[in-house]
N, C-alpha and C positions, 0 to 999 in steps of 0.2 A: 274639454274641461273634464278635467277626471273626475270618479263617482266622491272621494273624499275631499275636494275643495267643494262640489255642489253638498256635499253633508256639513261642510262648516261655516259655508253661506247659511244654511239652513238653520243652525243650530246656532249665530251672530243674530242673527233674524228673529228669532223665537227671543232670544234673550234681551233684543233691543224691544221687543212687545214687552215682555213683562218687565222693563225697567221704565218704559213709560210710564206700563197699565200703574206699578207705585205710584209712580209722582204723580197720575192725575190724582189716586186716591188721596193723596195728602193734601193735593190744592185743593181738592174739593168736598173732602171729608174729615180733615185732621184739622189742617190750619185756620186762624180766624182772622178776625178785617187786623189791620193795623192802623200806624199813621204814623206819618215820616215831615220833617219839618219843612219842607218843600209844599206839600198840599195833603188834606187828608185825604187817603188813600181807600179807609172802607175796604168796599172786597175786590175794587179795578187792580191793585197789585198782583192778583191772581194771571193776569195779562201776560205780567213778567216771565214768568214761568213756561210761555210760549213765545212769546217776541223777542224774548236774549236768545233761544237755541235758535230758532228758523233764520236769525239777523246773523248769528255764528256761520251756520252750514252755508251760505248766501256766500259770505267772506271766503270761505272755505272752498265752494263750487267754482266762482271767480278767480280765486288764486289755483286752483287747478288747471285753469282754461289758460292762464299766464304762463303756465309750463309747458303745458301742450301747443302752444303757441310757439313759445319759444324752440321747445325741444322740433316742432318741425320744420321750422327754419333753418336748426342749423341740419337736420338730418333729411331733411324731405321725405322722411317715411311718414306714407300717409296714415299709418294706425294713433299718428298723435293729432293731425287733424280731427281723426273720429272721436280720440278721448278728448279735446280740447270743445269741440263741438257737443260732446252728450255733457260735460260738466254744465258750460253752458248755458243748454237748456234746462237744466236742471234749476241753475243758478237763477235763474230769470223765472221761474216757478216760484223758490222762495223769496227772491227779492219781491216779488208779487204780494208773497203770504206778509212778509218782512212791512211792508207801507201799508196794509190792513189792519194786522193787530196794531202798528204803532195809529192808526190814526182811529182804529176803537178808544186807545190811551187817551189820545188828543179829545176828542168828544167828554169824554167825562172832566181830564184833568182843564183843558181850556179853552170848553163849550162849544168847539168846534172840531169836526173833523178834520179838516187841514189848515194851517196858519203861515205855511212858509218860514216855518220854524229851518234852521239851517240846518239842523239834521233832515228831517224830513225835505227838504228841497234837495239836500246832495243827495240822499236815496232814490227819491227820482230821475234824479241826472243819472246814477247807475243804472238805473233800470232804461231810459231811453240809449242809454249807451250800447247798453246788449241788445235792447231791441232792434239797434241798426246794425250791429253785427250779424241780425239773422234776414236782416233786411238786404242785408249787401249778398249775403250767401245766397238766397232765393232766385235775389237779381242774377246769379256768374252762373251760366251754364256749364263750362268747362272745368275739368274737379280739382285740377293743378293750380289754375287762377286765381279757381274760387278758395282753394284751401290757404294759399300765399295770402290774399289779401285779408282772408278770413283772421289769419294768424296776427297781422298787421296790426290789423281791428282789434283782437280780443287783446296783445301788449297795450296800445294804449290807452283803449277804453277800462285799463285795469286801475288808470288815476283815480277814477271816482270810488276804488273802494279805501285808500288811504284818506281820499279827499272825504269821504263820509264819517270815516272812524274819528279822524281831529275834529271835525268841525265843531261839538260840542265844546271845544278850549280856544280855536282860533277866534272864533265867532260867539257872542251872544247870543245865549240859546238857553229855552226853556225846558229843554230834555234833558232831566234830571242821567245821573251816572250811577253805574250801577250800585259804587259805593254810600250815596247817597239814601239808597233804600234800607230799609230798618229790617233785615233781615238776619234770623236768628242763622246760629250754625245748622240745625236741623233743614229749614229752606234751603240754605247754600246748597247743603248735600243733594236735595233732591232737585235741583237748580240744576246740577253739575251733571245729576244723573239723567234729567232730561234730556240734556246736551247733548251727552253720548249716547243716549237711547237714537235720538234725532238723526246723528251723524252715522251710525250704522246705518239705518237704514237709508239714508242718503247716500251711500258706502253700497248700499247693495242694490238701491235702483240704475244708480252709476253703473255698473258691474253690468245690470240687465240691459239699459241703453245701447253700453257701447257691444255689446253682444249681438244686440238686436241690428246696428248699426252695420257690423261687418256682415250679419247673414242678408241683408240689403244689397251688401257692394259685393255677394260670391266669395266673400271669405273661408278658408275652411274652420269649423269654429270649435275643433277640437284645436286647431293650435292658437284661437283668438284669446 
């Protein structure tokens, strides 16, 4: 890796800090409670502002692991295992973070943490989906086997992430849409700017994973 992509890692990085470090200062210094016709909101809408980007990058990690999946399928070069496998894990980190803040939401807005609200049950189902994808990987000794069936795994346990995003319209379901929330244009912005804050650096843990990944399997990692 040459010395001027690690200076533009560096300097994506620094600039996804400080477009967070914004947007926390406005959730938590600028903006006040609202309320939205759904339930009063108070200061849990604050939530938002973390549970829309970490639910994004989630979608986002998953649907990278569906290319990597694919693309080593049809190429069997193993560096899309590696990338399909560090998305992944990635993925399965924010899906984690992704059914936490939403069931902090749950607690306040319907007195419980989990209700088997359809969103939150198909989020679960995602998450047990990749859990057996790393479950199946652990189990195959052999790295050819493992990467094939891994690949297998990661195409179609990729249904639960469309099957999560509909499920609030297919199904009756208490988890309000994002157009639902009474958010001004100013939120938006910094909504949006969270997002991209989030996905940089999800964009550059990425990066460091699968780096990390090939100096594991003897790669030379000037040309990884």
């Amino acid at each position: 890796m040459s010395a001027k992509c690690r200076a533009l890692a560096f300097v994506l990085l620094v600039t996804a800090y400080f477009m967070v470090l914004y947007g926390l200062y406005n959730v938590f210094m600028v903006f006040g409670p609202i309320k939205t016709e759904i339930v009063p909101m108070r200061e849990l809408y604050r939530n938002v502002f973390f549970h829309v980007p970490i639910n994004a990058v989630t979608y986002l990690a998953f649907t990278l692991t569906l290319i990597g999946s694919i693309m080593y399928l049809k190429s069997r070069d193993m560096k899309w295992d590696t990338f399909a496998f560090s998305s992944a894990k990635l993925g399965l980190v924010f899906c984690t973070l992704t059914l936490i803040t939403g069931m902090v939401w749950a607690k306040d807005a319907w007195n419980a943490y989990w209700n088997w609200d359809p969103r939150q049950t198909t989020a679960l189902i995602l998450w047990f989906l990749f859990a057996a994808y790393f479950s199946l990987r652990s189990a195959i000794d052999d790295r050819e086997a493992r990467a094939r069936l891994s690949a297998i795994l990661g195409i179609f346990g990729y249904v639960g992430v469309p099957l999560t995003y509909i499920s609030t319209t297919v199904w009756f379901s208490l988890h309000p849409k994002l157009s639902d929330w009474a958010l001004g244009e100013e939120m938006k912005f910094v909504l949006m700017l969270n997002m991209s804050g989030v996905m940089i650096v999800f964009a550059y843990i990425l990066w460091l994973e699968i780096r990390y990944q090939n100096l594991k399997s003897g790669i030379n990692m000037e040309k990884a």
